[in-house]
RODRENKOL-68436 format. One line per field, with one value per residue (C-alpha): residue in three letters; x, y, z; residue number from 1. Coordinates in Angstrom, 3 decimals, padded with zeros to 6 digits. Layout:
resn <- ALA / ...
u <- X / ...
v <- Y / ...
w <- Z / ...
resi <- NUM / ...
***
This chain:
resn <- UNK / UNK / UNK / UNK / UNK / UNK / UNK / UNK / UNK / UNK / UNK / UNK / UNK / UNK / UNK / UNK / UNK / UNK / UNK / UNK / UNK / UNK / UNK / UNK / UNK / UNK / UNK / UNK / UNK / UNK / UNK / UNK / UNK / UNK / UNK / UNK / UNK / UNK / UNK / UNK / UNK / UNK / UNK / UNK / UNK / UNK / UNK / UNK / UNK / UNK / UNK / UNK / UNK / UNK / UNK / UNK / UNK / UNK / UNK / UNK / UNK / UNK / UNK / UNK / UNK / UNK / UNK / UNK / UNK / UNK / UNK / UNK / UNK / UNK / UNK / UNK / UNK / UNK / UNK / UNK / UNK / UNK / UNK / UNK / UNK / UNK / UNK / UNK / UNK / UNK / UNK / UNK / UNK / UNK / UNK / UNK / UNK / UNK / UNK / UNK / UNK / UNK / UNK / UNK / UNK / UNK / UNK / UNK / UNK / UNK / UNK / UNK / UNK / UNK / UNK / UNK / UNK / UNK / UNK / UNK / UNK / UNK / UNK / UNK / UNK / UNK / UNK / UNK / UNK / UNK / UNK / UNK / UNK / UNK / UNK / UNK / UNK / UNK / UNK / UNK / UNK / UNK / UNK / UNK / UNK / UNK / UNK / UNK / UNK / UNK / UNK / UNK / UNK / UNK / UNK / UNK / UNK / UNK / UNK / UNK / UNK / UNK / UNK / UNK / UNK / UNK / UNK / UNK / UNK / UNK / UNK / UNK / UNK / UNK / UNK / UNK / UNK / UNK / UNK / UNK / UNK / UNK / UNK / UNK / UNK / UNK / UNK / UNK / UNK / UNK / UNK / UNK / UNK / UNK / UNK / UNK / UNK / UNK / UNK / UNK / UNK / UNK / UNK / UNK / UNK / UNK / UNK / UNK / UNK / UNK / UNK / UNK / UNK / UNK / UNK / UNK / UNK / UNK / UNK / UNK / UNK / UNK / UNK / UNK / UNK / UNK / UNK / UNK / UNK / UNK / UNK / UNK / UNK / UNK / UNK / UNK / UNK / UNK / UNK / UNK / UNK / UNK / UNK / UNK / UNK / UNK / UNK / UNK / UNK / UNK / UNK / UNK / UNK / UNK / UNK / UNK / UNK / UNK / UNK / UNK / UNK / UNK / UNK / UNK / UNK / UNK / UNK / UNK / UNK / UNK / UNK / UNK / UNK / UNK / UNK / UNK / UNK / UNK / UNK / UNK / UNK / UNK / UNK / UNK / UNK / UNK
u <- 101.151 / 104.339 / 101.433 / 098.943 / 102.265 / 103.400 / 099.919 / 099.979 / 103.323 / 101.984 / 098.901 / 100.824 / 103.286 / 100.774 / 098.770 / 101.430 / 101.867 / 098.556 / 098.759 / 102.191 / 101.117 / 097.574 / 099.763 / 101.790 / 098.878 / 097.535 / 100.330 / 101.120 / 097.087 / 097.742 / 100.874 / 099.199 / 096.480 / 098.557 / 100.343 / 097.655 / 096.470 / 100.033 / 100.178 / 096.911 / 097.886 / 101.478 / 099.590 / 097.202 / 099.782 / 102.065 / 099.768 / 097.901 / 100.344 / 101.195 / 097.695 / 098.375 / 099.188 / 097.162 / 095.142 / 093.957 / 092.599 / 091.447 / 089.379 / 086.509 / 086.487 / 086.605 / 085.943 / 088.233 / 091.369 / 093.857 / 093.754 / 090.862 / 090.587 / 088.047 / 087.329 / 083.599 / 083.670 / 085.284 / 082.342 / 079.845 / 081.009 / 080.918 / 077.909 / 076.097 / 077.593 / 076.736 / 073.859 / 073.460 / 074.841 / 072.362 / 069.804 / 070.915 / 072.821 / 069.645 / 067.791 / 069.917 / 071.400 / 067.314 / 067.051 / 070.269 / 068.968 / 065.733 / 067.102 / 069.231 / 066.949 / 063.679 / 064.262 / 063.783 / 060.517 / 059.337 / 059.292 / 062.620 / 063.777 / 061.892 / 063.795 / 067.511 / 066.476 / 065.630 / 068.520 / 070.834 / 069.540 / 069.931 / 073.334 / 074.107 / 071.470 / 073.704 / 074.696 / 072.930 / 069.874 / 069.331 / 070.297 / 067.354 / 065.348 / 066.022 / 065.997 / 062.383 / 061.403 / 063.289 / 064.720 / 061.524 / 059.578 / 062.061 / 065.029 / 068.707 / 069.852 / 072.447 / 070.026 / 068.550 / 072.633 / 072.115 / 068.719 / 070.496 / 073.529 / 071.550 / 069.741 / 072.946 / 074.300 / 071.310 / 071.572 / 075.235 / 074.726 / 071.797 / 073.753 / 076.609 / 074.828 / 073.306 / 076.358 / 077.924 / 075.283 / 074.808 / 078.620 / 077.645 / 077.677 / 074.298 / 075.346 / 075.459 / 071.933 / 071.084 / 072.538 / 070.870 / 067.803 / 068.118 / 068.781 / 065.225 / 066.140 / 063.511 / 064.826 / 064.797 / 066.556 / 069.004 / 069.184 / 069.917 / 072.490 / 074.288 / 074.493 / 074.388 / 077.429 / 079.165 / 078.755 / 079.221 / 082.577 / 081.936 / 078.290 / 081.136 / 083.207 / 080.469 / 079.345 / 082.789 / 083.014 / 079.454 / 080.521 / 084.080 / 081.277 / 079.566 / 082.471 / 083.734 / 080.049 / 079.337 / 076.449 / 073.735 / 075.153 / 075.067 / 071.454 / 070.621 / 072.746 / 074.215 / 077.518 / 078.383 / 081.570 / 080.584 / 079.775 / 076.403 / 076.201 / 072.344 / 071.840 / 068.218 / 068.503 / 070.199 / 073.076 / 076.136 / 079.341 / 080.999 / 084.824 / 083.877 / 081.304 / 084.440 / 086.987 / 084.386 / 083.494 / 086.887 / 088.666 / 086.420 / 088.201 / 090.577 / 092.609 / 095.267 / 095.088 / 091.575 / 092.755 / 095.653 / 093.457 / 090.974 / 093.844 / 094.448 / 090.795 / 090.878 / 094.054 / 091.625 / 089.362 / 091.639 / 093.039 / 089.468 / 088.580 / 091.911 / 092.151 / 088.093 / 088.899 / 092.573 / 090.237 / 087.970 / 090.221 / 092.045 / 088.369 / 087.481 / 091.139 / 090.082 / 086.533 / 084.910 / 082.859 / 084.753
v <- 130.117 / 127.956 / 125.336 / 125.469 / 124.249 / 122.154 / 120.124 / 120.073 / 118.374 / 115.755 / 115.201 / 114.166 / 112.241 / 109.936 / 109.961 / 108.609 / 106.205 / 104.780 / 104.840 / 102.468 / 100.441 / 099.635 / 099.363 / 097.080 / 095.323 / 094.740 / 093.337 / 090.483 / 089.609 / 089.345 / 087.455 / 084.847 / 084.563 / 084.051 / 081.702 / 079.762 / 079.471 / 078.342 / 075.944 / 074.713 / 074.166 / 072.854 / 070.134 / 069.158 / 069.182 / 067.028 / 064.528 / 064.620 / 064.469 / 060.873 / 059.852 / 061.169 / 058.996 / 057.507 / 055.013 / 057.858 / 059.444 / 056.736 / 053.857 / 054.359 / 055.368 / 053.084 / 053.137 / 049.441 / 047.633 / 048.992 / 051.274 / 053.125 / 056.518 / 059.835 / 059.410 / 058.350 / 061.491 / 064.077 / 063.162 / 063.412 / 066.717 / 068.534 / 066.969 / 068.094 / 071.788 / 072.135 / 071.513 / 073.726 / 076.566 / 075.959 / 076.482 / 078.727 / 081.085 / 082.510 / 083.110 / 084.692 / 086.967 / 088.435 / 088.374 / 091.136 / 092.932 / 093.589 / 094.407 / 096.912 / 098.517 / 098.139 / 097.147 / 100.485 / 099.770 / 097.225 / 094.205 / 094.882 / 095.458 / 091.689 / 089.604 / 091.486 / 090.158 / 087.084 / 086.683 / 087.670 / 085.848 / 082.640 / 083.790 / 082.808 / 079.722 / 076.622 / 074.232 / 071.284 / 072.932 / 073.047 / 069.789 / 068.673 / 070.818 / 069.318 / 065.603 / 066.395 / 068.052 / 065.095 / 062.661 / 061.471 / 061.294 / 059.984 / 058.553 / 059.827 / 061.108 / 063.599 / 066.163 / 066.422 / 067.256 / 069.908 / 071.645 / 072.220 / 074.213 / 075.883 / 077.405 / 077.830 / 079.712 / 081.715 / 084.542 / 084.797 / 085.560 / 087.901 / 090.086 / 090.081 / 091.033 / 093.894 / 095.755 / 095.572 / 096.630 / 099.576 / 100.672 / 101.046 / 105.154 / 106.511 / 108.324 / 105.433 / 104.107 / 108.398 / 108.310 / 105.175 / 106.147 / 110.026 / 108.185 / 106.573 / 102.945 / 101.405 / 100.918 / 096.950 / 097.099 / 099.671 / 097.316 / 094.676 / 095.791 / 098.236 / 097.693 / 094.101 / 093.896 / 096.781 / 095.104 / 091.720 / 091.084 / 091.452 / 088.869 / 086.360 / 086.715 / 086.423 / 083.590 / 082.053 / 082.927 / 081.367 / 077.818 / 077.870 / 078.150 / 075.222 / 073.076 / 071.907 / 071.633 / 068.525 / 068.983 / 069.166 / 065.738 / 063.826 / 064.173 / 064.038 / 062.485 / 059.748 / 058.437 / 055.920 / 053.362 / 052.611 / 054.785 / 056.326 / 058.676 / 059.289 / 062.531 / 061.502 / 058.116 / 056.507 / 057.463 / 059.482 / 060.021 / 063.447 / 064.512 / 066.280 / 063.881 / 060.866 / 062.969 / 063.161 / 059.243 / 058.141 / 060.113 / 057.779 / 054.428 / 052.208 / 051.609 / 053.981 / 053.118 / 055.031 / 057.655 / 058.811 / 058.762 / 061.255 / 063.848 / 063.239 / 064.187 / 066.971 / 068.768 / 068.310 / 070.198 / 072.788 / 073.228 / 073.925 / 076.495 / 078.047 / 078.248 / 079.124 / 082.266 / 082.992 / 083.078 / 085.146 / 087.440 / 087.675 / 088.608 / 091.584 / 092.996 / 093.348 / 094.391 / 097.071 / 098.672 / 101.558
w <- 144.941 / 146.072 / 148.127 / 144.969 / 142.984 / 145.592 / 145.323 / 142.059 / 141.777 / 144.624 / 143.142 / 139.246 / 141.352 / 143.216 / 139.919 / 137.947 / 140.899 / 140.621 / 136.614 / 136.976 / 139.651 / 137.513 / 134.198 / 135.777 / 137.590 / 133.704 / 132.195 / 135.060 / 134.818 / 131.058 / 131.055 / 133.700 / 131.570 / 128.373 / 130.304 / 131.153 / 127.707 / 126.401 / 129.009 / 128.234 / 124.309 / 124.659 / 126.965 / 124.154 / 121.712 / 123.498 / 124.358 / 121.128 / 118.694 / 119.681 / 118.299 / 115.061 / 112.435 / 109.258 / 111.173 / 113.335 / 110.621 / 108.526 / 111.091 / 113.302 / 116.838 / 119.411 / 123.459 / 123.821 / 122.949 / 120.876 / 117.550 / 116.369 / 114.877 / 114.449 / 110.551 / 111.170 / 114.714 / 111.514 / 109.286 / 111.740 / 113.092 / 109.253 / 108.933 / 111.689 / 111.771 / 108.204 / 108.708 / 111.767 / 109.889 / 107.174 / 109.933 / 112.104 / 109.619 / 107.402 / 110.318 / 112.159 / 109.835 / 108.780 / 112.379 / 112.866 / 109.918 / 110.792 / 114.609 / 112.711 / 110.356 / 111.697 / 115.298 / 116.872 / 118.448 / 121.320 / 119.324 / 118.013 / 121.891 / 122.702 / 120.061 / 121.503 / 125.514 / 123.710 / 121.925 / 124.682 / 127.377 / 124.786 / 124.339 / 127.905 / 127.843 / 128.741 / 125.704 / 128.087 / 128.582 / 124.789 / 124.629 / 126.750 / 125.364 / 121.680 / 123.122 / 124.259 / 121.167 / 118.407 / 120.208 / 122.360 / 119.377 / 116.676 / 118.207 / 118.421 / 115.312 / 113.707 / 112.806 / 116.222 / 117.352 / 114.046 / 115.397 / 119.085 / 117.332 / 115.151 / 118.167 / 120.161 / 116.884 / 115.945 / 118.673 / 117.999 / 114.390 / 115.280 / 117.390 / 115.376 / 111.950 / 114.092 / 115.388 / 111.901 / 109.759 / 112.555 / 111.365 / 108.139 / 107.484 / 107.261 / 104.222 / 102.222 / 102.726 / 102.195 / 098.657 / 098.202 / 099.383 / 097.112 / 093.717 / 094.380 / 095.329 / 098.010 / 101.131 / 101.091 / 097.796 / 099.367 / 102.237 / 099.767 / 097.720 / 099.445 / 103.095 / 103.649 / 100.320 / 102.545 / 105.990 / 103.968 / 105.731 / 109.399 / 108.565 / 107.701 / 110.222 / 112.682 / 111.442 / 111.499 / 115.065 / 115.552 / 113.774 / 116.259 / 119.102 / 118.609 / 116.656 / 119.674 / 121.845 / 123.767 / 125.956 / 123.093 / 121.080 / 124.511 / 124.395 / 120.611 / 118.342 / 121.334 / 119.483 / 117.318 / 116.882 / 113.099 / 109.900 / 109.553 / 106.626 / 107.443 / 109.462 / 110.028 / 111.060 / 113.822 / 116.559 / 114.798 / 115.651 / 116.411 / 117.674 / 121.012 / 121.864 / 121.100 / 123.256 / 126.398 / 126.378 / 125.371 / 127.891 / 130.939 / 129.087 / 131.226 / 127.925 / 127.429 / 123.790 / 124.013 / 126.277 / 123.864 / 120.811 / 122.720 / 123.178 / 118.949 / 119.189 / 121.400 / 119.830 / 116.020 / 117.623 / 118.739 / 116.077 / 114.034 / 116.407 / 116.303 / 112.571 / 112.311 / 114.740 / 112.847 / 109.160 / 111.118 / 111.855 / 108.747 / 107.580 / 109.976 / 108.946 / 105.485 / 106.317 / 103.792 / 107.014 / 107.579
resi <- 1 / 2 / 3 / 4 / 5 / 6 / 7 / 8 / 9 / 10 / 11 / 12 / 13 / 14 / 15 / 16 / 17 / 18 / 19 / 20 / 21 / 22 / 23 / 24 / 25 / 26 / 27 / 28 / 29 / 30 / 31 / 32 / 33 / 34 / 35 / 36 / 37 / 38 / 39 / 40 / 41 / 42 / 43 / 44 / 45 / 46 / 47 / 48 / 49 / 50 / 51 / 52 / 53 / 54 / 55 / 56 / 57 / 58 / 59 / 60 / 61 / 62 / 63 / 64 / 65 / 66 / 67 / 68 / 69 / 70 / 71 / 72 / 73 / 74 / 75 / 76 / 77 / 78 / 79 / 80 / 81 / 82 / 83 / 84 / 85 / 86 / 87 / 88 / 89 / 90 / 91 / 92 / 93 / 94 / 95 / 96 / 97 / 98 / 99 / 100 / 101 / 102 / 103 / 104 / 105 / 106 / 107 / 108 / 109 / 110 / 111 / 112 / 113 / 114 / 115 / 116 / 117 / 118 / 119 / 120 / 121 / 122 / 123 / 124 / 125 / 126 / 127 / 128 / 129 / 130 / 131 / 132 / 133 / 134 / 135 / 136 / 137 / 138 / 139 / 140 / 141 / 142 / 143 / 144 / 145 / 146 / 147 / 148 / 149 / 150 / 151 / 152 / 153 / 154 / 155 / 156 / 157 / 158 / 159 / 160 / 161 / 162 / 163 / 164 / 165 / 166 / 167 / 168 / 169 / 170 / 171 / 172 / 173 / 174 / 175 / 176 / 177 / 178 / 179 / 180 / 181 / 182 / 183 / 184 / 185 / 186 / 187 / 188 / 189 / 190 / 191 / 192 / 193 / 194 / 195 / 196 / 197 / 198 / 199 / 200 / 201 / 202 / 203 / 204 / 205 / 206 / 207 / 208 / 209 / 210 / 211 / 212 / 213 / 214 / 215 / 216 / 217 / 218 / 219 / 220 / 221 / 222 / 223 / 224 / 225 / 226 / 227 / 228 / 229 / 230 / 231 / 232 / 233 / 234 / 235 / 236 / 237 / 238 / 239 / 240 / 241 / 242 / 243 / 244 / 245 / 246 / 247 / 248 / 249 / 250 / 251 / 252 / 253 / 254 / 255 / 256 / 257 / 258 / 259 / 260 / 261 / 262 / 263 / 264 / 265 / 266 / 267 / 268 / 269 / 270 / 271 / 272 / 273 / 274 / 275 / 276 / 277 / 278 / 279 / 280 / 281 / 282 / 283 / 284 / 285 / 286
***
């Protein structure tokens, strides 16, 4: 009895060894991480707060000389997300409800490899892919930059929509479905309004994954130093796309308005994934 206790006793003591050692093990990996990120955005901030002034915000890029600004990059990037989400968003969003509702079956199983495996696609290879689809046949243009994010955002959105409309409680589409309501009116207006929250927030998370994309707009939409308010015609301009070709400039001038650039675009993301949070913490899924 004493060596069964004594075992015991050694057996909670190296556990709780192990358990510290591992706890410990987490929190240094997280704080190096942290750490890393911090470092990462004081750097940006430093260097592209300098940029920022009215000018910056106000003129048109440019890769020489002194001066220049992102207004005509700023336009072009709202442009060309909006409309990516207006592609990619409706699509994807029938796409995770019909995965979620109806996708129990081998098709249903196809379109999740197929949206998965596009999940990990590479932003250039969609950019090719895009530049031989639009580009080849009509020229660079802002919608062709539009099409590639759309794709890039579709799975995301798919997958998303999905998992949330899965928490929705059975019992709600049951007393739905027991007062006589048809199932895609019940789908409708009860469990898309109840998952309605985590679809936005998904979404939101979706538009801060391709806000900042360059790959895709090297080979569609090109660049531009002046205005073009046409999305179908002609080269446009777009922040990420500035902040990679400025950032190759011998002028400094250049090279400090691509970190004013650069900290823009962290700051969308940032305040695209803070709103989606805010969202999922007032979610109606329960």
């Amino acid at each position: 009895m004493t060596t069964r206790l004594t075992d015991v006793t050694s057996n909670y003591r190296r556990r709780k060894l192990v358990d510290s050692v591992m706890t410990g093990v987490a929190y240094v990996c997280t704080a190096v991480a942290v750490a890393a990120l911090g470092f990462v955005l004081f750097y940006v901030v430093v260097r592209g707060l300098g940029a920022w002034n009215l000018e910056f915000f106000t003129s048109t890029t440019k890769y020489f000389g002194e001066g220049g600004g992102i207004a005509n990059a700023l336009y072009g990037t709202a442009v060309i997300v909006a409309f990516a989400a207006l592609m990619g968003v409706p699509v994807g969003i029938m796409a995770g409800i019909y995965l979620a509702e109806y996708g129990e079956n081998r098709l249903g199983n196809v379109v999740r490899f197929v949206a998965d495996t596009m999940t990990g696609f590479p932003s250039i290879v969609l950019g090719l892919f895009v530049y031989g689809l639009l580009v080849l046949a009509y020229g660079f243009h802002g919608f062709a930059g539009s099409v590639a994010l759309a794709v890039m955002m579709l799975p995301i959105v798919a997958r998303t929509t999905e998992e949330i409309i899965r928490l929705v409680p059975d019992s709600i589409r049951e007393a739905s479905l027991a007062l006589g309501v048809p199932r895609w009116k019940t789908i409708l207006r009860v469990v898309i309004p109840t998952a309605m929250s985590g679809i936005i927030t998904g979404v939101i998370l979706a538009l801060a994954r391709v806000a900042g994309e360059t790959a895709p707009l090297i080979f569609t939409i090109l660049g531009n130093q002046f205005w073009n308010t046409d999305p179908f015609s002609g080269a446009m301009a777009a922040v990420s796309l500035f902040v990679f070709e400025a950032s190759k400039s011998p002028y400094e001038a250049v090279q400090q308005t691509a970190w004013g650039g650069a900290l823009v675009l962290v700051l969308i993301v940032l305040v695209l994934n803070l709103t989606a949070r805010f969202i999922a913490s007032r979610g109606s899924v329960r």
